[in-house]
N, C-alpha and C positions, 0 to 999 in steps of 0.2 A: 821663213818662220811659219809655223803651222796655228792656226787661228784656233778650231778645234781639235782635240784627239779625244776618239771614242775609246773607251775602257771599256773591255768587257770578254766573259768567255764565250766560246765556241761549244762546248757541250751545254748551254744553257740555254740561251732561244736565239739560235742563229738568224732565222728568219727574220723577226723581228729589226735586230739590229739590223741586218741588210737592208731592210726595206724604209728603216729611220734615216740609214744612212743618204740611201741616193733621194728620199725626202728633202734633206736636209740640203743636202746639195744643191738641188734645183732653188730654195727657197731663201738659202744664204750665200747666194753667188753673189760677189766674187771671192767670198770668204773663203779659206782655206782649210778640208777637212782631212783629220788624217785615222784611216782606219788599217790598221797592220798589214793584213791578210792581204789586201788592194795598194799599200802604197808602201809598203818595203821592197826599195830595188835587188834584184837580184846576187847572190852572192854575198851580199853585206853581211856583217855579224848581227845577231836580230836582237840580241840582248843590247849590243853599245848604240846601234840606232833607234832603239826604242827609247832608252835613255836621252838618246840627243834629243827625240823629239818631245817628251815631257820636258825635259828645259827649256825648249823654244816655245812652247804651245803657251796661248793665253785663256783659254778653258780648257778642263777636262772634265766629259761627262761619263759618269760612272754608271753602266747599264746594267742594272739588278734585277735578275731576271727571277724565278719561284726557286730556284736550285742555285744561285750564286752563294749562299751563304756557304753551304754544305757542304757541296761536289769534292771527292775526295780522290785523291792521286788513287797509284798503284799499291804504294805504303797503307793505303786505308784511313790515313790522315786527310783531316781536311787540308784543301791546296791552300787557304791562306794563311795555315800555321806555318807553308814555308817559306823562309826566307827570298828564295831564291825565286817564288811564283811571277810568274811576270804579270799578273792582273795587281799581285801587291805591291810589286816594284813599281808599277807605273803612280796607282794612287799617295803611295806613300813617296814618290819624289815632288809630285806637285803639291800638298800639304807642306812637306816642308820647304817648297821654294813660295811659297804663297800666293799659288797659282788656284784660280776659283776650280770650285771643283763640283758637279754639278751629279748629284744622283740622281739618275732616270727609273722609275719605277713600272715594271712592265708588268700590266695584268693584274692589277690589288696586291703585286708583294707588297710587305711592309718594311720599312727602312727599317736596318738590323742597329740593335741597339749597341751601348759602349761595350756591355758585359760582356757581350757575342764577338768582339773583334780582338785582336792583336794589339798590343799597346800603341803602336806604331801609324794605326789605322783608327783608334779611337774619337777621335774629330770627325771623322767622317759624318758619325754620328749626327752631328750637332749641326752638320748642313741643311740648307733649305732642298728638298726634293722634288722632283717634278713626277706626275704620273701620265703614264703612256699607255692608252685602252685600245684596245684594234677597235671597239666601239666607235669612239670617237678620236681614231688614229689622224684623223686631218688637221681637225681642230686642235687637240694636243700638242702634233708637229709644229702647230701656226704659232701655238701660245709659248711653246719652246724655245722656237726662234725669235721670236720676239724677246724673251729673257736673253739668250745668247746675245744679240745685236746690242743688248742696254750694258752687257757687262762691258761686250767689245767698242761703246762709242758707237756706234754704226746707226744706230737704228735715231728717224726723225722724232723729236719728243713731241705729244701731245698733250701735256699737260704745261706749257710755257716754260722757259727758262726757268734753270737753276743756276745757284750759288754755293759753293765750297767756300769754306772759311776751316783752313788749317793753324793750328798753334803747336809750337815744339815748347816743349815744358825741358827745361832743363834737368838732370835726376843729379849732377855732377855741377861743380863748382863754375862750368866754363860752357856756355852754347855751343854743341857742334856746327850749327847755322842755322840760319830762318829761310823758309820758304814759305810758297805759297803752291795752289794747284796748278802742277805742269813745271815748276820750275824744281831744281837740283840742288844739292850745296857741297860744299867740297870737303872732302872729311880731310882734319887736321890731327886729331887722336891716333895715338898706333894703336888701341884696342877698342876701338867704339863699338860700342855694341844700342841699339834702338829697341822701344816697341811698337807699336803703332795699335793704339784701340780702337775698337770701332764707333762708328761715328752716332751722335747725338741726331735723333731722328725727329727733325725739324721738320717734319711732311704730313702732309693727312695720306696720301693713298700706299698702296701696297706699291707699286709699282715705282714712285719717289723712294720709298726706303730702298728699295733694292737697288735703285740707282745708285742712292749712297755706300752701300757695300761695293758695288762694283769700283768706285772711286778709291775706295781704300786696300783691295785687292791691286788696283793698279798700283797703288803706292808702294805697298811693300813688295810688289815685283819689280818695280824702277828700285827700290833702295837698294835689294836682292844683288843687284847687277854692280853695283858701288864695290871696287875690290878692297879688302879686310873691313870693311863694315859689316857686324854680326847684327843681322834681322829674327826678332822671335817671330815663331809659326803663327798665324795667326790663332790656330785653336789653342796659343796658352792664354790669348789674351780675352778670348769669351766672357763677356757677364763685367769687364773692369772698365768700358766706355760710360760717358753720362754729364749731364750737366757741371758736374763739380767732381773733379781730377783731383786727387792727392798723388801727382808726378812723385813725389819722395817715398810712398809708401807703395807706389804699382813698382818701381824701381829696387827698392826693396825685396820686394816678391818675386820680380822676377829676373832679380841680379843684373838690370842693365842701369846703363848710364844716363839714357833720355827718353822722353817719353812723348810721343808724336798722339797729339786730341786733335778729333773735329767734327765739326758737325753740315750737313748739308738742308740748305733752307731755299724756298719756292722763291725767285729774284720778279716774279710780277706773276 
C-alpha cells in the first residue's frame, strides 16, 4: 500500500515537485511515497496502475503549480476538461473513495475555485491547502509533514491525548450496527448505503481539528472497503455535521439509509 501519491503535472513546475519529493522522503521515512515518473515499473499499463495506486494510497497531495489550472492539450482544450487526463483521473478517484486529498500550493498560486473545475472535481475546492515557498521551502516541507503524519496516525501528539466519540444515527427502521473508533460492523442490508459527517469540533487548536478530520477520512476509507455498502463522498456531506444531527432529514437529502455523527474531544 502506498502511504502518499503525489498528483501533479510535468509541464508545470517539475522542479519543485522533484525536490518536495525526495524532501519528503527523507523526512517521512518509513512512510511510503509514490510519484509516477520514479515508481511505475516498467512495462506496466500506466493508466491501470495509476489507478491501483489511488486505491491504495491513504493521502493524495495535489501540487498546484501557476499553470495547473490551465495547461491545455494539443486540442487547445484545457487538459482538465478531459475525461481521460490522468492528473483528473487520479484526483477524482481519491474524492470519490474518501481518500484525503491534500492541495499543495506552490509559489502564491491561489486555490482554483468550484466555478473554475469539472463537476467531478469540484470538492477539491473546499479542501484545506497547504503552501509551498522556495522562501521558506524547509519549513513548509516540515509543517507538511507534520499534517501528512496526523492524517496517517504516525506522528507523536503534543498536545495530550484525544478522544473519539462515534454515534450511528439510524436514517431507516433497523441499525446497520454500532461502533466505536477502530472497530467495524457487519453489514446485514442488501442495499445499505451510509454517510458519514464531519465531526463536531470539540478542540481549541487548529491542529486538534484536523486531527478530527483525519479520523473521519479514515472512517469512510475503512467503510469504503465493506463490500456492497454505498459510502457518500465526503464533499456531499460538507456544512451537515454539528452539535444537533437531524439523521432523518441529512438522510433525506442525501438518499441514504444511516447516518454516521461525531465529535473529537481533548481526553486530558
Amino acid at each position: 500500500m502506498t502511504d502518499v501519491l503525489i498528483s501533479y503535472r510535468r509541464d508545470d513546475d517539475p522542479h519543485a515537485v522533484d525536490r518536495l519529493f525526495e524532501s519528503l522522503k527523507r523526512v517521512l521515512d518509513p512512510y511510503r511515497l509514490f510519484l509516477d515518473i520514479d515508481s511505475i515499473p516498467v512495462g506496466v499499463d500506466f493508466e491501470e496502475h495509476l489507478r491501483q495506486q489511488v486505491s491504495s494510497c491513504r493521502v493524495l497531495l495535489a501540487i498546484l503549480g501557476p499553470r495547473w489550472l490551465d495547461i491545455r492539450g494539443d486540442d487547445g482544450k484545457r487538459r482538465l476538461e478531459n475525461p481521460a487526463d490522468f492528473v483528473r483521473i487520479e484526483i477524482e478517484a481519491a474524492l470519490d473513495r474518501g481518500i484525503p486529498v491534500v492541495p499543495v500550493l506552490l509559489d502564491n498560486t491561489s486555490m482554483p475555485k468550484a466555478d473554475q473545475l469539472p463537476d467531478s472535481l469540484k470538492p477539491l475546492a473546499s479542501r484545506q491547502s497547504w503552501e509551498l515557498s522556495r522562501k521558506r521551502f524547509t519549513a513548509d516541507v516540515d509543517g507538511l509533514a507534520k499534517r501528512i503524519k496526523q492524517i496517517l496516525g504516525g506522528a507523536a501528539s503534543s498536545t495530550g491525548q484525544r478522544a473519539a466519540h462515534i454515534s450511528v444515527l439510524p436514517h431507516g427502521k433497523h441499525p446497520l450496527y454500532s461502533a466505536a473508533a477502530g472497530t467495524s460492523g457487519r453489514v446485514t442490508d442488501s442495499r445499505p448505503s451510509i454517510a458519514v459527517l464531519p465531526f463536531r469540533k470539540q478542540v481549541a487548536s487548529e491542529d486538534e481539528a484536523y486531527f478530527g478530520e483525519g479520523i473521519v477520512d479514515d472512517i469512510i476509507r475503512t467503510l469504503s472497503s465493506i463490500k456492497d455498502l454505498v459510502v457518500i463522498a465526503r464533499g456531499s456531506t460538507l456544512g451537515m455535521g454539528g452539535p444537533r444531527v437531524d439523521a432523518r432529514a441529512v438522510g433525506r437529502d442525501l438518499d441514504v439509509r444511516y447516518v454516521l455523527s461525531g465529535g473529537v474531544a481533548r481526553a486530558g
